[in-house]
PARO-191788 format. One record per residue (C-alpha): x, y, z. Coordinates in steps of 0.5 Angstrom, whole numbers, plus 500, padded with zeros to 3 digits. Layout:
N
@xx X; yy Y; zz Z
...
This chain:
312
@xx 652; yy 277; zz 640
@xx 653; yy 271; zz 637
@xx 653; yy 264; zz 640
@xx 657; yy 259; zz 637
@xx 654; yy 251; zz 639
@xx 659; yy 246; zz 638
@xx 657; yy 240; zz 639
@xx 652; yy 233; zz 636
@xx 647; yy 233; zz 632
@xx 642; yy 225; zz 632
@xx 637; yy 223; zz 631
@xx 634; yy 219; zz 637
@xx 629; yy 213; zz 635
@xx 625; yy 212; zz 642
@xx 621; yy 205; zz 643
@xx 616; yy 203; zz 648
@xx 616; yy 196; zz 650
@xx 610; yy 195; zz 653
@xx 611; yy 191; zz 660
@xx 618; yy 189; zz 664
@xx 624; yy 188; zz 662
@xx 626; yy 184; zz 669
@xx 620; yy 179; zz 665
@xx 624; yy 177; zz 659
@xx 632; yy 178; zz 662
@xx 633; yy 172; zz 666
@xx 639; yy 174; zz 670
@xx 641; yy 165; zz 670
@xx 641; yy 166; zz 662
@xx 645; yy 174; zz 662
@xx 652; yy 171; zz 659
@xx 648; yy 168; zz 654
@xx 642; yy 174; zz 651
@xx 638; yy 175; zz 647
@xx 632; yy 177; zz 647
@xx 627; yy 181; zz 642
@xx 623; yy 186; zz 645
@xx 616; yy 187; zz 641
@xx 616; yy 195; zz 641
@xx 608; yy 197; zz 638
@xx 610; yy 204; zz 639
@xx 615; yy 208; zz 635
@xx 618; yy 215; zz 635
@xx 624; yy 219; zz 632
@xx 626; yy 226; zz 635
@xx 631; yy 230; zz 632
@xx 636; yy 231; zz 638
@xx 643; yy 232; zz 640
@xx 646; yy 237; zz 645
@xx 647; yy 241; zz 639
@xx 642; yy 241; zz 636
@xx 637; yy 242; zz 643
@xx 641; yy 247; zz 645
@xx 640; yy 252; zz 639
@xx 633; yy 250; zz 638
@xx 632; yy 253; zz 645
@xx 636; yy 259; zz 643
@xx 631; yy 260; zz 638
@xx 625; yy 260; zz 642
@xx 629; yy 266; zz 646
@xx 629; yy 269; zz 639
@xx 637; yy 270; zz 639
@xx 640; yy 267; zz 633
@xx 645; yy 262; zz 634
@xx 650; yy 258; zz 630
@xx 651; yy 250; zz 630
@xx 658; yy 247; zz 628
@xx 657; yy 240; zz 628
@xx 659; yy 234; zz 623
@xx 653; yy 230; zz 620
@xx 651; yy 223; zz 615
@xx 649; yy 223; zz 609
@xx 642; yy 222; zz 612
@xx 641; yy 229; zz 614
@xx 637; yy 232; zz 610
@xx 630; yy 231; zz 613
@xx 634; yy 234; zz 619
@xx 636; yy 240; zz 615
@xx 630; yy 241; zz 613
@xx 627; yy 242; zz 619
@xx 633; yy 248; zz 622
@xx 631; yy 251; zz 615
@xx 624; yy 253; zz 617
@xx 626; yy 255; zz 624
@xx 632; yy 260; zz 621
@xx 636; yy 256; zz 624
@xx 644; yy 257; zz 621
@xx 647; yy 250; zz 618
@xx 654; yy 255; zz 616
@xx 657; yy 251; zz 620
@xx 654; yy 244; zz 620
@xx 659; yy 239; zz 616
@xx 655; yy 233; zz 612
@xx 660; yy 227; zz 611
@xx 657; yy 223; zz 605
@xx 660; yy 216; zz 607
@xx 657; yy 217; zz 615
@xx 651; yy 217; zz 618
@xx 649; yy 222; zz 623
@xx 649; yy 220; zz 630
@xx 644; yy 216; zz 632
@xx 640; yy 214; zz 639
@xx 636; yy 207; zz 638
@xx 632; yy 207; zz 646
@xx 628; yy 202; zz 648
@xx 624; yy 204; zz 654
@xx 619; yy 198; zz 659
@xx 613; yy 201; zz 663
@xx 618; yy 202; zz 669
@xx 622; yy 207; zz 665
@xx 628; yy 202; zz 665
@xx 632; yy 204; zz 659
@xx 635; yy 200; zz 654
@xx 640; yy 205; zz 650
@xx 645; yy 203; zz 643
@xx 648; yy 210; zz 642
@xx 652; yy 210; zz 634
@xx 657; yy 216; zz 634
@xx 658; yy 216; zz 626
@xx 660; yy 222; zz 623
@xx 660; yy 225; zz 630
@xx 667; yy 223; zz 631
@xx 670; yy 227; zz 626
@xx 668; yy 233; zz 629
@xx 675; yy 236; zz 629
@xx 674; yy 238; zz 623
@xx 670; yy 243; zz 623
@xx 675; yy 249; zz 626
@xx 671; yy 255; zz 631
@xx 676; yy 260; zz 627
@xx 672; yy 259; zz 622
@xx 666; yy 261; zz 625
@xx 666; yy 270; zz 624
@xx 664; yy 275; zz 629
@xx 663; yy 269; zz 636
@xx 662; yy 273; zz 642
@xx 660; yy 266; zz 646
@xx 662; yy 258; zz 645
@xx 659; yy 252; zz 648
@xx 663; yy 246; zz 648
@xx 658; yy 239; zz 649
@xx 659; yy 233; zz 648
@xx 662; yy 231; zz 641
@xx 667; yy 227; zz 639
@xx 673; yy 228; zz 644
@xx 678; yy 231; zz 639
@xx 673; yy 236; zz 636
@xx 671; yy 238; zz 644
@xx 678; yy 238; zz 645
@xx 680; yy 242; zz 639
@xx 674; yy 248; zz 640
@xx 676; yy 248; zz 647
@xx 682; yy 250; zz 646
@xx 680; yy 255; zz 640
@xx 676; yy 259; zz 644
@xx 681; yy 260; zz 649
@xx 686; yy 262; zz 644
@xx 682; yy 267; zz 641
@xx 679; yy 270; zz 648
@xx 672; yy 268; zz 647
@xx 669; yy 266; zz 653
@xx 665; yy 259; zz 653
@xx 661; yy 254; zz 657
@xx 663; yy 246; zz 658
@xx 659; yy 242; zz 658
@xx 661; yy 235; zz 658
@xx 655; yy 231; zz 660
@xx 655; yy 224; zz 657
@xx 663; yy 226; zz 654
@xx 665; yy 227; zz 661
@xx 667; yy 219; zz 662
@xx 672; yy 220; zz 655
@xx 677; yy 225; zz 660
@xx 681; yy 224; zz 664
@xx 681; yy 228; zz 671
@xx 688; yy 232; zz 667
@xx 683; yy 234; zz 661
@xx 678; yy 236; zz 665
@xx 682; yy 241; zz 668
@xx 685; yy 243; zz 662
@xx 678; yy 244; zz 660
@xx 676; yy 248; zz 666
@xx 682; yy 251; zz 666
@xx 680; yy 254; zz 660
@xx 673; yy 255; zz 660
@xx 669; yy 261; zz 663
@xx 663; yy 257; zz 666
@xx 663; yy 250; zz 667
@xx 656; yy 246; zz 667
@xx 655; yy 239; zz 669
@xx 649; yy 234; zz 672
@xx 649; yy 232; zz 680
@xx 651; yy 225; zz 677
@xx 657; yy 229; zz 673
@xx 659; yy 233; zz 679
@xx 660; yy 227; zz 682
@xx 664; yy 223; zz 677
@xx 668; yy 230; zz 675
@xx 671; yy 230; zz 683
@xx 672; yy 223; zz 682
@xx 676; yy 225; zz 676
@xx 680; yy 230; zz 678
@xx 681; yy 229; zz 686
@xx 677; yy 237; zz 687
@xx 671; yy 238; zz 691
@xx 666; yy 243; zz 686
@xx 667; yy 248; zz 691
@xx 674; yy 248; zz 689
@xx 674; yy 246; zz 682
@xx 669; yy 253; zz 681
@xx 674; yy 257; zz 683
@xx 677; yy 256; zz 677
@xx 673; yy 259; zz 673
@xx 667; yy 264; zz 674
@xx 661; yy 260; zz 675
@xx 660; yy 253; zz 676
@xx 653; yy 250; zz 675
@xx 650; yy 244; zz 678
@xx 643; yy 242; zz 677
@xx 639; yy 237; zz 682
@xx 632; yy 235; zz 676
@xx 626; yy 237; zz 682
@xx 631; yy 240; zz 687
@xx 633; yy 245; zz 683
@xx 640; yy 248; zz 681
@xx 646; yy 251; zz 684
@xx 651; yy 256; zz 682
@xx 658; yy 257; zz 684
@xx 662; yy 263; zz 684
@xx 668; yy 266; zz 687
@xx 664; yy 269; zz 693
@xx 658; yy 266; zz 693
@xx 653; yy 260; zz 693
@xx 647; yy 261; zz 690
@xx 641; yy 256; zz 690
@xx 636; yy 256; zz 684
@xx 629; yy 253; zz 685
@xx 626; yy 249; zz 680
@xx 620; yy 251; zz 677
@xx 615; yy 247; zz 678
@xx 612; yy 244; zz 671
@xx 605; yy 243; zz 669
@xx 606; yy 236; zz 666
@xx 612; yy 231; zz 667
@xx 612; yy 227; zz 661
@xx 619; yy 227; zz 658
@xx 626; yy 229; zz 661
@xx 630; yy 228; zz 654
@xx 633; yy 235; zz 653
@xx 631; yy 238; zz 659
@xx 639; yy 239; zz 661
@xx 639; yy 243; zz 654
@xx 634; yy 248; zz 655
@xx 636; yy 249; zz 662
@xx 643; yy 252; zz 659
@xx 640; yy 255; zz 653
@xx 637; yy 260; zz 659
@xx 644; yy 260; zz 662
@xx 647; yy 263; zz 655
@xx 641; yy 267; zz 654
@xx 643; yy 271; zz 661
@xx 650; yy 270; zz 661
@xx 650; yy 274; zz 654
@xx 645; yy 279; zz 657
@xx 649; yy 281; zz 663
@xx 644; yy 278; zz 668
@xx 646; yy 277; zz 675
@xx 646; yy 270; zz 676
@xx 640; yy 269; zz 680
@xx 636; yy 272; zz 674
@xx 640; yy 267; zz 670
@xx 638; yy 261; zz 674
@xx 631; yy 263; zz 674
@xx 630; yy 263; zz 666
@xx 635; yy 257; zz 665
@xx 629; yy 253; zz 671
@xx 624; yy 255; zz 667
@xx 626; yy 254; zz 661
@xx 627; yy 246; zz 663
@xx 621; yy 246; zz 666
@xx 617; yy 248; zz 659
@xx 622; yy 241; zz 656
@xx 619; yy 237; zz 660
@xx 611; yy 238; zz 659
@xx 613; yy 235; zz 652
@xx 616; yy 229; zz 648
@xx 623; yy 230; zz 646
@xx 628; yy 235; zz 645
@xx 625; yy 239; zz 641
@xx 617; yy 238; zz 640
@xx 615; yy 244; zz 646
@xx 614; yy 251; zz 641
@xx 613; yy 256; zz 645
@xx 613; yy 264; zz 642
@xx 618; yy 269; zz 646
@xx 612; yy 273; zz 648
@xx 609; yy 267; zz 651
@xx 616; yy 265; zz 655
@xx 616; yy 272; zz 658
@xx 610; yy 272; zz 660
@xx 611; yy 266; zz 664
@xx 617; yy 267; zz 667
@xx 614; yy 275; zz 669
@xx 609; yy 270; zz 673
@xx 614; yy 265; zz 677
@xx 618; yy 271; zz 678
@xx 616; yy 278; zz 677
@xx 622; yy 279; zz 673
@xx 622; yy 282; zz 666
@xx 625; yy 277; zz 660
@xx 627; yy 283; zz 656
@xx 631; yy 288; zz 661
């Protein structure tokens, strides 16, 4: 089967302030800001929802396709899905924009400082899924609204049963066009705080929002996830992790683990399972995508939290 993720690709520029902003900003002073942050240390990750998704479909050995529009800038990263053997057929390089960027400057209290530039992101709408051979399973995320728009609706036509997963696009819609997504989509997976936002929007509870396609997923961070189906609710624990350093790209690995057992036919409570594990090996690492782990070495550790087998 082959999965097509449509969906950003960036780059994420991650800086460490090293004290706390509530020292610098004075709330007297905030209609007049500015304040400069000196940042020792740097890093820049490769990400995007894309991107992080397709990277961890690549550890579960299963050959995905990215359709995602870039800058000019990207060739380092695509360079990097090269030596993963990761398909770049579908990722369309625009000469006068810059790939998605994320510029994130982080105090020791964890407090966020986020400027996020779309660039060629927002032309996501043109790339088509029709051009895409022998799709079995879509992902929707969050792109630019008429890209997101556009490839749910393809999907839909062409019967080819996909996962929407708004996560930050969500705020784009409106409560009519979400429901058209769901209306069109075969799962639907979002964030508690996306859950929320999506009722607020369209005026239904998850309950009855899930009713409208054939699975619903929420995740909770620590607290695990739950999955909606027409019949039943059923409650995913989290895995507990080694470490907790970075949560960046932990939403992505867990849909890579849905997508895994979704395309495999699992039950749902053997899909959690994966999808749980697979966030709680993100999370032990900095980054999207800097945790590298074989698919011998994830079936032995899912074998280990579960007495399941990764292959069956």
């Amino acid at each position: 089967m082959t999965t097509l993720v449509c969906g950003s690709m960036a780059y994420d520029t991650i800086m460490v302030f090293e004290d706390r902003f509530q020292h610098h900003i004075l709330p007297e002073k905030i209609h007049s800001l500015s304040v400069a942050f000196l940042v020792p240390t740097l890093r820049k990750e490769f990400g995007g929802t894309a991107g992080n998704i397709a990277y961890n479909l690549n550890l579960l050995e299963t050959n995905p396709l990215i359709m995602a529009t870039v800058g000019h800038d990207f060739t380092e990263y695509h360079q990097r899905l090269e030596s993963l053997n990761i398909s770049t057929q579908h990722i369309r390089q625009l000469s006068d924009s810059f790939t998605a960027q994320a510029f994130i400057t982080t105090d020791l209290d964890d407090n966020q400082i986020t400027a996020f530039h779309p660039g060629a992101m927002n032309f996501s709408h043109l790339n088509h899924v029709k051009e895409a051979q022998n799709v079995t399973f879509g992902v929707v995320s969050p792109d630019g609204k008429t890209g997101m728009i556009e490839h749910a609706k393809a999907f839909h036509q062409q019967a080819i049963p996909f996962l929407f997963d708004p996560g930050q696009g969500l705020p784009m819609f409106s409560g009519e066009e979400l429901l058209t997504f769901i209306e069109q989509a075969t799962y639907f997976a979002v964030n508690d705080y996306e859950a929320q936002l999506l009722v607020d929007k369209t005026g239904l509870a998850i309950e009855e929002l899930a009713k409208r396609v054939d699975a619903a997923i929420v995740t909770r961070g620590a607290e695990g996830s739950t999955i909606y189906t027409d019949n039943e609710t059923i409650h995913i624990p989290a895995v507990r992790a080694e470490n907790i350093i970075d949560p960046t790209g932990c939403g992505d690995a867990y849909r890579a683990g849905l997508i895994y057992g979704i395309t495999h036919q699992w039950s749902w409570a053997k899909t959690g399972r994966l999808a749980a594990l697979m966030g709680s090996l993100k999370i032990g690492h900095r980054g999207g995508q800097n945790h590298r782990y074989t698919f011998a070495e994830i079936a032995s550790l899912f074998k280990q939290q579960f007495d399941l087998d990764l292959d069956t």
